[in-house]
C-alpha positions in Angstrom: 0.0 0.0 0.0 2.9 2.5 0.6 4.5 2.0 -2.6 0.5 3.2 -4.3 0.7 6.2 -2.1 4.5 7.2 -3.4 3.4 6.4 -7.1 0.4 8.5 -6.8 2.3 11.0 -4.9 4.9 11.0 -7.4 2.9 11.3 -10.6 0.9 14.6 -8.9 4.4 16.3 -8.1 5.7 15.1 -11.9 2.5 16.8 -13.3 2.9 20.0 -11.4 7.1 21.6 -11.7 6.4 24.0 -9.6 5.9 22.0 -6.6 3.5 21.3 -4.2 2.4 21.4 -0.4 1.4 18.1 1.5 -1.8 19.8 1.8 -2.2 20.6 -1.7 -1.1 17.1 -2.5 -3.5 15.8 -0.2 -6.2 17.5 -1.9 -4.8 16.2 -5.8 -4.4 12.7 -4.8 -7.6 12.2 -1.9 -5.3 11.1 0.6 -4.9 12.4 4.2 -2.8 15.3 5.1 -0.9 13.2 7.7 -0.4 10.3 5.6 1.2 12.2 2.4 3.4 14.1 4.9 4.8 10.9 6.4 4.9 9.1 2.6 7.0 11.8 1.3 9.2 11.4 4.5 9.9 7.9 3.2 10.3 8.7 -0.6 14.0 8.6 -1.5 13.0 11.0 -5.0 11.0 14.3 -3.4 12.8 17.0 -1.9 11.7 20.6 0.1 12.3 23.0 -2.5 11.7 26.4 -0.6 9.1 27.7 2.3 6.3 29.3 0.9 3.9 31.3 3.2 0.4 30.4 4.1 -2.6 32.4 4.5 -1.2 32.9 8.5 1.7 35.5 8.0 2.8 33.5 10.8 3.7 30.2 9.4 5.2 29.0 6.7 5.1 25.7 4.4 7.0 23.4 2.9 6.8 23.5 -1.6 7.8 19.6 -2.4 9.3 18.7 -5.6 10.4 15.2 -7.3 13.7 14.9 -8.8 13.8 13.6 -12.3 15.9 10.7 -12.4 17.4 10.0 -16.0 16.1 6.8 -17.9 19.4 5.5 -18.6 20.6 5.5 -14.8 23.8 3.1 -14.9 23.3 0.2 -12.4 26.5 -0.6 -10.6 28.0 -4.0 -12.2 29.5 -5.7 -9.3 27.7 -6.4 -6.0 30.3 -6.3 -3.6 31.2 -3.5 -2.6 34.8 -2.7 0.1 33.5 -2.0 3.4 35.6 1.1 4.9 33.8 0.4 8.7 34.7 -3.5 8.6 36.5 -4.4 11.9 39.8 -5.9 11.8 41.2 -8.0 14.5 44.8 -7.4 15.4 47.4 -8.7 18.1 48.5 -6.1 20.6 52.1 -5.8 20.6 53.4 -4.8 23.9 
């Protein structure tokens, strides 16, 4: 169910480059306001592209955007990758 929310959330946001708030999301895609904000938490893709005020003077809101990953991403060919944190046991030397 989280990955329908993300592609739903993710096509509104591709359809509208100027970005969006949750709440205007919310209101595109008929989801709650409190789930889109914690599915875009989760999305790897969307970013905060500037505060934009709200009707309050007070307060301001976060204008999400998606980033536009190229087609022709290149996947990495091998899988195993050097770990720079792997621990290494070695003899004290006194």
């Amino acid at each position: 169910m989280k990955f329908v929310r993300q592609a739903r959330i993710r096509e509104v946001l591709k359809n509208h480059p100027d970005g969006l708030s949750s709440k205007e999301i919310a209101q595109l895609t008929g989801l709650v306001s409190n789930d889109v904000r914690t599915v875009l938490r989760a999305m790897p893709d969307v970013y905060v592209d500037r505060w934009a005020p709200t009707g309050n003077t007070k307060h301001l809101h976060k204008v999400w955007m998606v980033a536009q990953i190229p087609e022709n991403c290149p996947h990495p060919k091998e899988r195993k990758f050097p770990n720079p944190y792997k621990t290494e046991w070695r003899e004290v030397r006194a």
